[in-house]
gemmi code that builds the backbone of each chain (N, CA, C; Angstrom):
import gemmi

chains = {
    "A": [
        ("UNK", (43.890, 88.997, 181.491), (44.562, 87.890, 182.167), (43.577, 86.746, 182.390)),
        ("UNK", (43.983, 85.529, 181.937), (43.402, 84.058, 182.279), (43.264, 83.686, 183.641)),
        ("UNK", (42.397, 83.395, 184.535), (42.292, 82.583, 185.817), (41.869, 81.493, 185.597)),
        ("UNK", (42.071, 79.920, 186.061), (42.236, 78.677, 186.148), (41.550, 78.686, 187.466)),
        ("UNK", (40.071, 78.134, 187.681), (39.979, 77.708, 189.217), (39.760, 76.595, 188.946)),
        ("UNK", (40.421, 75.802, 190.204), (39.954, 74.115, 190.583), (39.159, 74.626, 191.732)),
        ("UNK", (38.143, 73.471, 191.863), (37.056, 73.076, 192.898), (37.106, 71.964, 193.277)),
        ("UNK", (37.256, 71.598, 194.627), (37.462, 70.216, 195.125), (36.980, 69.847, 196.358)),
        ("UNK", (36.159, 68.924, 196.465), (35.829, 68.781, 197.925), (36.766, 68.543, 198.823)),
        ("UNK", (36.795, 69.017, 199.874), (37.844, 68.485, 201.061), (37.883, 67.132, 201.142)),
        ("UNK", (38.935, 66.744, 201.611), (39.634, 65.286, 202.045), (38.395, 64.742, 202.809)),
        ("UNK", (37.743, 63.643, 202.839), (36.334, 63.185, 203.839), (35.469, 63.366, 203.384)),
        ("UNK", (35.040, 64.551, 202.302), (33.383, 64.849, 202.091), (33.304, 64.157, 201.065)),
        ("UNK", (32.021, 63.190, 201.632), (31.305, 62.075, 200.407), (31.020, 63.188, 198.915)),
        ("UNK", (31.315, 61.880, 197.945), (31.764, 62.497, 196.693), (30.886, 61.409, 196.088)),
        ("UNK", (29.396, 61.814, 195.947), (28.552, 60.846, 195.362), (29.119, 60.773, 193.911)),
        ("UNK", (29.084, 62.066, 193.141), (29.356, 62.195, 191.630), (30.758, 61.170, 191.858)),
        ("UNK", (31.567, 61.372, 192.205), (32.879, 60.459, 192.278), (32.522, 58.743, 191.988)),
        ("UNK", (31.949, 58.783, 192.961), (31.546, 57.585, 193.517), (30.522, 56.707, 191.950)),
        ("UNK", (29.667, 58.076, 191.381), (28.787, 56.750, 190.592), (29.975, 56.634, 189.297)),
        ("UNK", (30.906, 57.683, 188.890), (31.426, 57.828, 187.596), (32.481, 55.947, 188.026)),
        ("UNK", (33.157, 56.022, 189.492), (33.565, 55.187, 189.768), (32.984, 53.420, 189.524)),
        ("UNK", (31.374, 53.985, 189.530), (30.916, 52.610, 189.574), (30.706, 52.444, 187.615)),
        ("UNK", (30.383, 53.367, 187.242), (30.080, 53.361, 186.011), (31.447, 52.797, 184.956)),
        ("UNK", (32.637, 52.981, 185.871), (33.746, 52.777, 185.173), (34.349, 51.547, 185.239)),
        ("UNK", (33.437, 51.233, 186.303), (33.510, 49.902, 186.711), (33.202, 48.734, 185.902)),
        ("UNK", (31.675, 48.818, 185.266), (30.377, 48.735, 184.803), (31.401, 48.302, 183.201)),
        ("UNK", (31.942, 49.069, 182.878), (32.462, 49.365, 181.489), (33.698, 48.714, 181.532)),
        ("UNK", (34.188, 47.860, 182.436), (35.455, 46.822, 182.697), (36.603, 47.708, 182.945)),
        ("UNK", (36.511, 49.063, 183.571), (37.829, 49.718, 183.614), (37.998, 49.232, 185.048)),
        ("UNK", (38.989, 47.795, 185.697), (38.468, 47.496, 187.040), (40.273, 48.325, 187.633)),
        ("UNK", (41.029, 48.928, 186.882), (42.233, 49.321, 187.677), (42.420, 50.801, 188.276)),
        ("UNK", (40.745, 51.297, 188.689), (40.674, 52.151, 189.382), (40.111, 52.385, 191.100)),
        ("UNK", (41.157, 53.054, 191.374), (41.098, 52.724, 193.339), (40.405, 53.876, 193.351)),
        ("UNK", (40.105, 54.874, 193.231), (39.192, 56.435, 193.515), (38.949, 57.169, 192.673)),
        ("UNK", (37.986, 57.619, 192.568), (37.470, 59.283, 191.617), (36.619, 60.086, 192.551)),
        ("UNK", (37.800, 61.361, 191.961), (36.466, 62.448, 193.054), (36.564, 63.385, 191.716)),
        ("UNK", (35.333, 64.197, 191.874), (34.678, 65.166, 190.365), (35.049, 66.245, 191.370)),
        ("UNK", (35.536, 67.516, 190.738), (35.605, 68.500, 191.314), (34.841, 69.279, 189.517)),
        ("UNK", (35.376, 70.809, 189.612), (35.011, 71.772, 189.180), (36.121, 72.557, 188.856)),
        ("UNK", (35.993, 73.169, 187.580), (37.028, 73.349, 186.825), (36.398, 75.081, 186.142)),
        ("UNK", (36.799, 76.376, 186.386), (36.401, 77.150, 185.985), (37.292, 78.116, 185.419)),
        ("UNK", (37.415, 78.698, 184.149), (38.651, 79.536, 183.536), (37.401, 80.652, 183.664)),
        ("UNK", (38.066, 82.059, 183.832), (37.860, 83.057, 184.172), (38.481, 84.001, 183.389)),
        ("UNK", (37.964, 84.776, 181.872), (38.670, 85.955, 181.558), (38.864, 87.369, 182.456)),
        ("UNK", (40.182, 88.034, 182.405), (39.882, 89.501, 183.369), (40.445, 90.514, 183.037)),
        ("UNK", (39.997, 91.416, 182.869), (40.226, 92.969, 182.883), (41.762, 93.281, 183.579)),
        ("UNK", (41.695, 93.068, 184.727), (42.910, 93.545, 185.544), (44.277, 92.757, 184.781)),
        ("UNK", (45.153, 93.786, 184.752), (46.816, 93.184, 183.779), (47.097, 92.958, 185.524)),
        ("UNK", (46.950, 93.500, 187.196), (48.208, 93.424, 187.551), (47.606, 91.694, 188.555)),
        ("UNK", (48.807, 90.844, 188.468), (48.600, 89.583, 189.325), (48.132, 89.748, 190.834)),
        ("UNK", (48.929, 90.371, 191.469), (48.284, 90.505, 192.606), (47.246, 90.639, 192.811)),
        ("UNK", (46.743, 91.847, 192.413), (44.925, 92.148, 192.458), (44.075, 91.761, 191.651)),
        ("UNK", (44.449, 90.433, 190.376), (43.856, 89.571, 190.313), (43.443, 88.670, 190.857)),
        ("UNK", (44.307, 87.992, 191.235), (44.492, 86.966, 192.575), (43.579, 86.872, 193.416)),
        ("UNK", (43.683, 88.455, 194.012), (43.132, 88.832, 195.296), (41.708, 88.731, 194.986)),
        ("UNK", (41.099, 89.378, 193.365), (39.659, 89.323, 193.028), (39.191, 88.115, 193.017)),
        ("UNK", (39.564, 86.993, 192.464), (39.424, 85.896, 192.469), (39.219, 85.209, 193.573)),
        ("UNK", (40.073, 84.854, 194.685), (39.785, 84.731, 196.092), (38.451, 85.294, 196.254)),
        ("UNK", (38.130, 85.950, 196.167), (37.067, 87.234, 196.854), (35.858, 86.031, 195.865)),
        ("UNK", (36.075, 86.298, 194.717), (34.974, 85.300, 193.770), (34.742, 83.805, 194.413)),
        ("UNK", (35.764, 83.399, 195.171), (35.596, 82.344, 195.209), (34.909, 82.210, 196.537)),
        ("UNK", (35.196, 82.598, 197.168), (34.524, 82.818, 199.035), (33.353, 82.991, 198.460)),
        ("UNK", (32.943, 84.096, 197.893), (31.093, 84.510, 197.616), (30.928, 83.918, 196.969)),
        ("UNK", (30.962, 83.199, 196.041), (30.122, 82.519, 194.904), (30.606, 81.577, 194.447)),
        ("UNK", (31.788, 81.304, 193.982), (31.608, 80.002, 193.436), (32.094, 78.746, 194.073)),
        ("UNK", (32.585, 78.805, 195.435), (33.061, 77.660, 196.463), (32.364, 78.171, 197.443)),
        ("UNK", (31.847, 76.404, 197.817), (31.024, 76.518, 199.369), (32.498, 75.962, 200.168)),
        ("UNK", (32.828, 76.998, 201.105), (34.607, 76.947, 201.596), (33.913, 76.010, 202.775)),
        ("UNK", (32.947, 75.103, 203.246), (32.805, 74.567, 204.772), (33.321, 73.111, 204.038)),
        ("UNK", (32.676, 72.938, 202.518), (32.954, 71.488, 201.988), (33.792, 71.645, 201.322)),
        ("UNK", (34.409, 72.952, 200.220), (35.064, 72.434, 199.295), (36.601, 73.520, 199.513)),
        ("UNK", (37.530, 72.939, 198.802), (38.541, 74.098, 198.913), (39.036, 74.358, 197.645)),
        ("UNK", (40.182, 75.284, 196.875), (39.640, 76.014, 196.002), (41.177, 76.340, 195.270)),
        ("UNK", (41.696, 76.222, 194.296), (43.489, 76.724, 194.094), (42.915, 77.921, 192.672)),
        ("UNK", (43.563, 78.625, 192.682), (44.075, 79.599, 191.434), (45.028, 79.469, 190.871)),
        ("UNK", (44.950, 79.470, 189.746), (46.112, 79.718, 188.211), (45.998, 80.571, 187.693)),
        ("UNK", (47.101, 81.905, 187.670), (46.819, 82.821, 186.697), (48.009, 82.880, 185.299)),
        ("UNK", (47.766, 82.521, 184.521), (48.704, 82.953, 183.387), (49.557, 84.141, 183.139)),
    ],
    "B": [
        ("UNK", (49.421, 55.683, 190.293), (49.265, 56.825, 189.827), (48.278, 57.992, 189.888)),
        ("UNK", (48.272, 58.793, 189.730), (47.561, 59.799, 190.050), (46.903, 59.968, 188.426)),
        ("UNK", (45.770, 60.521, 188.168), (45.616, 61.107, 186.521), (44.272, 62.271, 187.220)),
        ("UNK", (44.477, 63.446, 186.209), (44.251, 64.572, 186.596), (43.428, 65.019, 184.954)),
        ("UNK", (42.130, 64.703, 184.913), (41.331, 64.899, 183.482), (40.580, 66.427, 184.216)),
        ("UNK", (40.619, 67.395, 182.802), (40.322, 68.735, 182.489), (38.790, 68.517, 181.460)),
        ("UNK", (37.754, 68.541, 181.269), (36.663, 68.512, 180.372), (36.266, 69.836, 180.400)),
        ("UNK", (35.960, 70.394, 179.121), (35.801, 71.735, 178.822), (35.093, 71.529, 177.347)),
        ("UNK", (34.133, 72.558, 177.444), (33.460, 72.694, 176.190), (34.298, 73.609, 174.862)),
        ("UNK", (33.874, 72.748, 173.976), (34.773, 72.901, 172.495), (34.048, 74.729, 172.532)),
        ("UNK", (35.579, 75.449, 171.845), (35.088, 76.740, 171.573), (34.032, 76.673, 170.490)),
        ("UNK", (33.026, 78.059, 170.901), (31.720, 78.119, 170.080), (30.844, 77.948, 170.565)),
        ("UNK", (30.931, 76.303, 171.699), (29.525, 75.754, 172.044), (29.230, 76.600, 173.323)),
        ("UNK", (28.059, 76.910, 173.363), (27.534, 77.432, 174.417), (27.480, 77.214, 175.970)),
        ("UNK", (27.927, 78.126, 176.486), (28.281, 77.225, 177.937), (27.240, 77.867, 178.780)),
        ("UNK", (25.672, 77.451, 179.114), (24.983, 78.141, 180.282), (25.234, 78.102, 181.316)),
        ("UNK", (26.224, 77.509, 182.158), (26.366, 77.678, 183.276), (27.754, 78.872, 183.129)),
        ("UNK", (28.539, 78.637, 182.549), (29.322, 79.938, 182.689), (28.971, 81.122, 182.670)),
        ("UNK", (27.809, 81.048, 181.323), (26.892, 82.565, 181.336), (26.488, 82.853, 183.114)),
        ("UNK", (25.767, 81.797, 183.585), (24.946, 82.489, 184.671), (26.083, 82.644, 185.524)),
        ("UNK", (27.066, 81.604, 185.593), (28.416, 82.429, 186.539), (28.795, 83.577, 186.392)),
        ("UNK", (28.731, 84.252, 185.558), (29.202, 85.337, 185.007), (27.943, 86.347, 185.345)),
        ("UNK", (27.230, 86.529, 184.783), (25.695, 86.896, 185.432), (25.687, 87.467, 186.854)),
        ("UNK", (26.157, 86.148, 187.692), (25.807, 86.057, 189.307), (27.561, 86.919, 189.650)),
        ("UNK", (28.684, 86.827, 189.310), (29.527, 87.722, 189.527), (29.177, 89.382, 189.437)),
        ("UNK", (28.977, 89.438, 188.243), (28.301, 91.007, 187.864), (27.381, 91.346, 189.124)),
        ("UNK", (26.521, 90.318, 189.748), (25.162, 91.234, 190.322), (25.739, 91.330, 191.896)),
        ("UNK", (26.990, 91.007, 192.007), (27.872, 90.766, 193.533), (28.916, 91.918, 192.635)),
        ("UNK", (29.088, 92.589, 191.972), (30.101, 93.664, 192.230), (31.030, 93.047, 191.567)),
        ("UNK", (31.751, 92.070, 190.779), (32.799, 91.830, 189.950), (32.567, 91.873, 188.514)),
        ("UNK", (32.868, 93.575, 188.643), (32.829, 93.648, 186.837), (33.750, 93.807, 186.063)),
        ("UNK", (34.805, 93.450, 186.142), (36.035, 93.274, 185.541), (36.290, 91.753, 184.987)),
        ("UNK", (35.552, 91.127, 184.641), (35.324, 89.718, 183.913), (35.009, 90.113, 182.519)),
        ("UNK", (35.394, 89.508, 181.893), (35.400, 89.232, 180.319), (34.316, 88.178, 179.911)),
        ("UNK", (34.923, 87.448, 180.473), (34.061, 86.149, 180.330), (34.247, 84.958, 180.959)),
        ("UNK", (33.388, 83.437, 181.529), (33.533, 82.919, 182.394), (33.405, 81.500, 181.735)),
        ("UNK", (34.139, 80.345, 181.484), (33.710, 79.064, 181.415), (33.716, 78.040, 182.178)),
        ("UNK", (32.678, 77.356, 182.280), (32.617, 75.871, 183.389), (33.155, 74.807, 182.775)),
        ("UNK", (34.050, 74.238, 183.492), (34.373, 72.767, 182.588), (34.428, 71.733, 183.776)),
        ("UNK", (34.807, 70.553, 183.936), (34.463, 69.794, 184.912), (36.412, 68.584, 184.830)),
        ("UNK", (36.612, 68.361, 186.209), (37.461, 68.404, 186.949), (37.466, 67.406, 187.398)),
        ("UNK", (38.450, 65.853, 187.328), (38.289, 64.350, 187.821), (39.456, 63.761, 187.909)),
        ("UNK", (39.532, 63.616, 189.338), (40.864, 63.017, 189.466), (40.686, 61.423, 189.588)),
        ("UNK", (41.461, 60.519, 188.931), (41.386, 59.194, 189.127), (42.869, 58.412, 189.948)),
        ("UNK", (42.590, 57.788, 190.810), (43.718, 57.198, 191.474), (43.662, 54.973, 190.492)),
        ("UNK", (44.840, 55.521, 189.758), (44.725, 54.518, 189.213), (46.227, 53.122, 189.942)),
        ("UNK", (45.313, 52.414, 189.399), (47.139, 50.675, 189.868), (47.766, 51.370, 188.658)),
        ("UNK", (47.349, 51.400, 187.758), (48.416, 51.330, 186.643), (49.353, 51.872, 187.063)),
        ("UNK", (50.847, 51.394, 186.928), (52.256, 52.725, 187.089), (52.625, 52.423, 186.039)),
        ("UNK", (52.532, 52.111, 184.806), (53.667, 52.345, 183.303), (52.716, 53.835, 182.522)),
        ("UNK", (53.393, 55.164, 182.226), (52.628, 56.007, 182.099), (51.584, 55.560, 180.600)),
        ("UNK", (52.305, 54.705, 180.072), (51.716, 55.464, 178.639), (50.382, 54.520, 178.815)),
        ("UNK", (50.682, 53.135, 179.567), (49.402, 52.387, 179.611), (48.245, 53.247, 180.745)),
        ("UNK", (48.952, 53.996, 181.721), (47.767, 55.119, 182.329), (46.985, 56.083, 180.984)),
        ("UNK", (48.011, 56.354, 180.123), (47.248, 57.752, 179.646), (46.362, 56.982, 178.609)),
        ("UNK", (46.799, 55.988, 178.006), (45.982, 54.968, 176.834), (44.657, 54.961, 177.863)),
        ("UNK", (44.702, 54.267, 178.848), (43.553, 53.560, 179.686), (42.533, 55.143, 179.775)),
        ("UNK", (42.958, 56.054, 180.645), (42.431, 57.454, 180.655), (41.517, 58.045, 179.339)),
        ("UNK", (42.142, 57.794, 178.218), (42.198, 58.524, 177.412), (40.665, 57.581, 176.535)),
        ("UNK", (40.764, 56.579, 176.866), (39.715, 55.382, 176.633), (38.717, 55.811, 177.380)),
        ("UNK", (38.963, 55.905, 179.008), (37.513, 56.371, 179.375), (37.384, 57.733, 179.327)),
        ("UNK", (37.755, 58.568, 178.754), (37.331, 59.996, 178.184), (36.323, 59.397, 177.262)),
        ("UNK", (36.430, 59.149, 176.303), (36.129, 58.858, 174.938), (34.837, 57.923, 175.374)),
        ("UNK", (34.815, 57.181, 176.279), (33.668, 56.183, 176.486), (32.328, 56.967, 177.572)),
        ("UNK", (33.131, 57.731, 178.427), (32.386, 58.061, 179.784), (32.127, 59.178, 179.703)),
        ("UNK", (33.744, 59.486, 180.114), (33.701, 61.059, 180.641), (33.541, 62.189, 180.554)),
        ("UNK", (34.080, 62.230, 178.774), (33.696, 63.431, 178.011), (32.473, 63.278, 176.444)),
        ("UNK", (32.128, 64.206, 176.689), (31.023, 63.912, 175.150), (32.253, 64.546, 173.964)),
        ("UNK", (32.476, 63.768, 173.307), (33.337, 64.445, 172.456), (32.696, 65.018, 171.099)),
        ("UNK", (31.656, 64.767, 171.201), (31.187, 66.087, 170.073), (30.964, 67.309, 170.461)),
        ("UNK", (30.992, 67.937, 172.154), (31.058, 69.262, 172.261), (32.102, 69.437, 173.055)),
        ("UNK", (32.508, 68.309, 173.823), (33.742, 68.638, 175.005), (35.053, 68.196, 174.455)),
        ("UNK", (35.916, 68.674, 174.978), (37.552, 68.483, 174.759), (38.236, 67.802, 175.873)),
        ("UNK", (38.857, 67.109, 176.011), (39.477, 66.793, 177.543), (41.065, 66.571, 177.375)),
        ("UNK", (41.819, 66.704, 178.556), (42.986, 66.917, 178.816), (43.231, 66.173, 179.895)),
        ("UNK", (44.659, 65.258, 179.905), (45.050, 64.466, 180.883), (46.751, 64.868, 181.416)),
        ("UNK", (46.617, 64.710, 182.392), (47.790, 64.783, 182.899), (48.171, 63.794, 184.220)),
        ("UNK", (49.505, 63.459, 184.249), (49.525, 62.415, 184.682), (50.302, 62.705, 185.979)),
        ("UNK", (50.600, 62.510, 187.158), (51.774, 62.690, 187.963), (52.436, 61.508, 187.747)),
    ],
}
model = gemmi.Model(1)
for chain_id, residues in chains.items():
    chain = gemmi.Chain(chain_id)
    for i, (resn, *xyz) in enumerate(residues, 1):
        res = gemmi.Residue()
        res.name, res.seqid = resn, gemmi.SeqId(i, " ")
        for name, pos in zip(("N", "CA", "C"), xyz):
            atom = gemmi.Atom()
            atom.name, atom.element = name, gemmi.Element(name[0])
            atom.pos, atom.b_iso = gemmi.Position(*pos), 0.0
            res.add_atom(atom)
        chain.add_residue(res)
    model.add_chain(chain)
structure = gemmi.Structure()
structure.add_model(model)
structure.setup_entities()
């Protein structure tokens, strides 16, 4: 089974990467943009066929390791 | 409008940060992974509202900025 994680900073937390791609896009005459925030984008192959306790592993992946949960928050997609 | 770009490395090319994601899962107890890829995640809040001139404009700064298109692939979606 496929997992889809997004990574995203919470609503408020300065988003430097956002911020320079914003200026850079700027820079390059794209002027009809009001915001960019960069998050993190991670597909995940898995062993487990059943959804639920995929899900549930994933969560678990995401708390320990791959989201800092104080700044960022975190969605799953499983196929 | 909202636009919602996916960047992901073309199959084949080597992804080291997924390796070590994958790596750092294993040494925390998740061994039911196959395999792990990083791709990178950018939401743009654009003026434009006619879609196709959003996804043209988007699809321009992929190609200029955002994605390297000799190893990355990118994907847009629009709300």
């Amino acid at each position: 089974m496929k997992a889809r994680v997004h990574i995203t900073l919470k609503p408020g937390v300065l988003d430097p990467q956002g911020k320079a791609i914003h200026h850079a896009l700027d820079s390059l005459g794209f002027s009809g943009v009001d915001d960019v925030r960069q998050g993190k984008y991670i597909e995940l192959d898995l062993q487990e066929t059943d959804r639920e306790k995929a899900r549930a592993d994933v969560e678990d992946m995401c708390r320990k390791l791959l989201a800092n949960t104080v700044i960022e928050r975190f969605s799953i997609d499983l196929d």
